[in-house]
C-alpha positions in Angstrom: 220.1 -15.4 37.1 221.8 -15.5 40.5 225.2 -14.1 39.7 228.5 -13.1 42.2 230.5 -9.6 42.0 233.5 -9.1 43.1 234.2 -5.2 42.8 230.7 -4.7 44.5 231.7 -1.2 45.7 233.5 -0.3 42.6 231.5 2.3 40.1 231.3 -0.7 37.6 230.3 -3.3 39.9 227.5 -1.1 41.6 226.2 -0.3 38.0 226.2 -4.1 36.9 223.8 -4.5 39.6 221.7 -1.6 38.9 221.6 -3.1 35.5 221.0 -6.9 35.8 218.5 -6.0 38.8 216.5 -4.4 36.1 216.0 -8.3 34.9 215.2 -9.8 38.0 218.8 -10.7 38.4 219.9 -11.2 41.8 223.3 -10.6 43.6 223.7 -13.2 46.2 227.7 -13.1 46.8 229.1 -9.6 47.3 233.5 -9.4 46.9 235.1 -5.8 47.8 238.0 -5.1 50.4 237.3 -5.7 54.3 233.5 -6.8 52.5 232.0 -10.4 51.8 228.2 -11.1 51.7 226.7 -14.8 50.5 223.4 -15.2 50.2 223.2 -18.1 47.5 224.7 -20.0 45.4 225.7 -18.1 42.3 225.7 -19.4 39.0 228.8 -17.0 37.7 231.5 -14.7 39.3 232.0 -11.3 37.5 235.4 -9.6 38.3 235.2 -6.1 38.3 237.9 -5.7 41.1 241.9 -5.5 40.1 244.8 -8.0 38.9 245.3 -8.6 42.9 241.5 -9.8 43.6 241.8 -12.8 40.7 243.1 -14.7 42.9 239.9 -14.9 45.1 237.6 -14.8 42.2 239.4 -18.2 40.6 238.7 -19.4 44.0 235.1 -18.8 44.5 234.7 -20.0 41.2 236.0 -23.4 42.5 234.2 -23.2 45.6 231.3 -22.8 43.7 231.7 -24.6 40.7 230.9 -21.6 38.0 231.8 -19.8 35.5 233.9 -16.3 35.2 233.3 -12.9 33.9 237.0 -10.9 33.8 236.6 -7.1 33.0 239.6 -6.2 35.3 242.3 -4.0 33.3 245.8 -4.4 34.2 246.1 -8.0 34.0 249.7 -9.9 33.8 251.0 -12.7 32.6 250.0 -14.5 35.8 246.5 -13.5 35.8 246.2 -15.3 32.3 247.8 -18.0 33.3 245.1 -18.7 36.3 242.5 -18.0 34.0 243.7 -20.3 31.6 244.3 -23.1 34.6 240.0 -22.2 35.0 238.8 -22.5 31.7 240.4 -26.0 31.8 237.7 -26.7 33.5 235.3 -24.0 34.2 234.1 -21.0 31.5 236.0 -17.9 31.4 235.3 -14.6 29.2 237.8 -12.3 29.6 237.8 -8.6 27.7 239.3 -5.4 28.6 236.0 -3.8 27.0 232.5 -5.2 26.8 231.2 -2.5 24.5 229.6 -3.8 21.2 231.0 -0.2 19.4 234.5 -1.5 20.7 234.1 -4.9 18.9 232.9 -3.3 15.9 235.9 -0.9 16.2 238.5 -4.0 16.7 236.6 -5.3 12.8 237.2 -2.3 11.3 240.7 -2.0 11.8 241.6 -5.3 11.3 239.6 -5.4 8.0 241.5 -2.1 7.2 244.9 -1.9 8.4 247.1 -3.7 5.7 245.9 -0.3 4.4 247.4 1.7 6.6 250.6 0.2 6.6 252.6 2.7 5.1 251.0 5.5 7.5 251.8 6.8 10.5 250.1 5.5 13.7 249.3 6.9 16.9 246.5 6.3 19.4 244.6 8.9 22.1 242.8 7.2 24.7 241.1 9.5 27.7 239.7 8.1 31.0 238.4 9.4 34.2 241.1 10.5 36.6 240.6 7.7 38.8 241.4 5.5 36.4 245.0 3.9 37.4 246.2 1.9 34.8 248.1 3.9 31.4 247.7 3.0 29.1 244.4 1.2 29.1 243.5 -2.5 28.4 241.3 -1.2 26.0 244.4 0.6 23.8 246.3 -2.1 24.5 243.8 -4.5 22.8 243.4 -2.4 19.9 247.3 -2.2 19.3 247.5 -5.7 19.6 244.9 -5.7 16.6 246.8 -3.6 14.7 250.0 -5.5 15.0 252.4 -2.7 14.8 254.5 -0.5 17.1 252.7 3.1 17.9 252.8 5.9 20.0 249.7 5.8 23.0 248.7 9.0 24.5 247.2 8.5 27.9 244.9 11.1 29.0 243.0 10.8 32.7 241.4 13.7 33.6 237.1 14.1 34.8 234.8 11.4 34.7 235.0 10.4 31.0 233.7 7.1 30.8 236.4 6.0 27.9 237.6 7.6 24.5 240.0 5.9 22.0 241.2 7.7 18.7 243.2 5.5 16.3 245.1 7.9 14.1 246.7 7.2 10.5 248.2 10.1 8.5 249.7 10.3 5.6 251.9 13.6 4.0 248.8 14.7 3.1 245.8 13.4 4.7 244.6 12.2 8.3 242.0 9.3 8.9 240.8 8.7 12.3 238.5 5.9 13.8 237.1 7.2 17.2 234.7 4.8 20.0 233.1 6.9 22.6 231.8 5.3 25.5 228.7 7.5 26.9 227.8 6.3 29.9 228.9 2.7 32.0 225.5 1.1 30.9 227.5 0.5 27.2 229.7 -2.0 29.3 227.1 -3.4 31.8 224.7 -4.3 28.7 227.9 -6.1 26.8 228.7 -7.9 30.3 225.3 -9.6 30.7 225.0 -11.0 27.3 228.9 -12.6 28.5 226.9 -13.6 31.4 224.3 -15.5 29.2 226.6 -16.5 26.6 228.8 -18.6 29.5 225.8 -20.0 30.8 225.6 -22.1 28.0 229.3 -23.4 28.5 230.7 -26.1 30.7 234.6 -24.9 30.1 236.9 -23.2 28.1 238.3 -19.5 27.5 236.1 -17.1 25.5 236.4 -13.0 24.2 233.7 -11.0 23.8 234.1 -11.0 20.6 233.1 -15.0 21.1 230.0 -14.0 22.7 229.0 -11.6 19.7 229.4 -14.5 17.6 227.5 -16.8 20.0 224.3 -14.5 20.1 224.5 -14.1 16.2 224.6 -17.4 15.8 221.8 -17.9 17.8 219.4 -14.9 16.3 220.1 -16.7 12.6 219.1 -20.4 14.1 215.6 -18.5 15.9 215.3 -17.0 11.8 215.4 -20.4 10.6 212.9 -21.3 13.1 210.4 -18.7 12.3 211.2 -19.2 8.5 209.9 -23.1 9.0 206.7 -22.2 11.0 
C-alpha cells in the first residue's frame, strides 16, 4: 500500500508509519508544518494533523484522486462540511478514535443506556498533557451515544495515551464502563484496517464503526468459502 500522512511529525503520524512499514507499506507523501515530501503517488491521505491542515488534506486528495483517513480531534462544523463535499466523490472515514475496545465501548452503552436513564451521569476522560483539545473527540463521541446532557471531566496530565470512565450512580450503587488505551499501536492497528476498508470504496463517508462491520462482513463471506470447499 502506498499511503500519504499528513501529521508526519506528529507522535501519531510517526507511529502510523512505524506500524504500516511493518507490512511493507510505504510513505511516499510526507504533510507537517514548513515540511512536504512526494515520492509517489499515494493511494490514501491519513490526517493526523489539526482542524486547520483539512484543508490541505481535502486538497491532496483531489490532486491525487484518493481516498481520506480523518483521526484529527477538534473538528467543526466546517471541517464536516469539506469532508462531506469529499465523500461526494472520494472515500472518507472519519473517527475521533480508531480503537476496536472504543467501538465495543460505544455498543455497550448504547445497548445499555435506556437503563441508565434514571441515573446520574458523568464522564472522566485523561490524556497526555500535550493534548490541546478538552474535552476530547473521543468523550464527545461517547456523549453523543448516550444522548443525554452530562458532566465531562478533562484531565491532561503525563503521557497517558487516553482514558474514558462513563459513570452512572444511583442512591445506592455506582456502575462504571472504563476503555484504556495502552499504548498508540491500539489506534495505528484500527487506522490501517480504515486504510483497507476504503480501498475497497470509490466514494462516500464512513465511521469506524463501518469499517468493523466491513471486515466482519468479509471474515463470514471467507467462512462460507471455506465451509463450501
Amino acid at each position: 500500500m502506498k499511503y500519504g500522512i499528513v501529521g508526519s511529525k506528529g507522535k501519531m503520524g510517526r507511529e502510523i508509519m512505524e506500524y504500516f512499514s511493518s507490512f511493507g507499506d510505504e510513505c511516499v507523501v510526507e504533510k507537517d508544518v514548513d515540511h512536504f515530501v512526494e515520492r509517489d503517488v499515494p493511494q490514501l491521505i491519513i490526517d493526523f494533523s489539526s482542524p486547520q491542515g483539512l484543508k490541505e488534506s481535502v486538497e491532496l486528495c483531489r490532486k491525487y484522486n484518493c481516498g481520506l483517513i480523518v483521526g484529527t480531534t477538534g473538528l467543526t462544523d466546517e471541517s464536516f462540511r469539506l469532508l462531506g463535499e469529499l465523500s461526494k466523490t472520494l472515500p472518507v472515514v472519519q473517527s475521533y478514535n480508531f480503537s476496536s475496545g472504543m467501538s465495543i465501548m460505544k455498543e455497550i452503552l448504547k445497548a445499555f443506556r435506556e437503563q441508565f436513564k434514571d441515573w446520574d451521569c458523568a464522564m472522566i476522560e485523561i490524556h497526555h498533557s500535550q493534548k490541546k483539545d478538552a474535552p476530547s473527540g473521543t468523550a464527545k463521541m461517547l456523549k453523543e451515544v448516550i444522548q443525554r446532557d452530562l458532566s465531562i471531566s478533562s484531565i491532561r496530565v503525563g503521557g497517558i495515551f487516553g482514558e474514558h470512565t462513563v459513570i452512572f450512580s444511583n442512591a445506592g450503587e455506582v456502575v462504571e464502563i472504563s476503555h484504556r488505551a495502552l499504548s498508540r499501536r491500539a489506534f495505528s492497528i484500527g487506522v490501517r484496517r480504515a486504510a483497507l476498508f476504503l480501498l475497497t470504496k470509490e466514494k462516500g463517508f464512513f465511521t469506524y464503526e463501518d469499517v468493523l462491520k466491513g471486515v466482519d462482513k468479509a471474515a463470514e463471506e471467507l467462512r462460507g468459502i471455506s465451509e463450501l470447499l
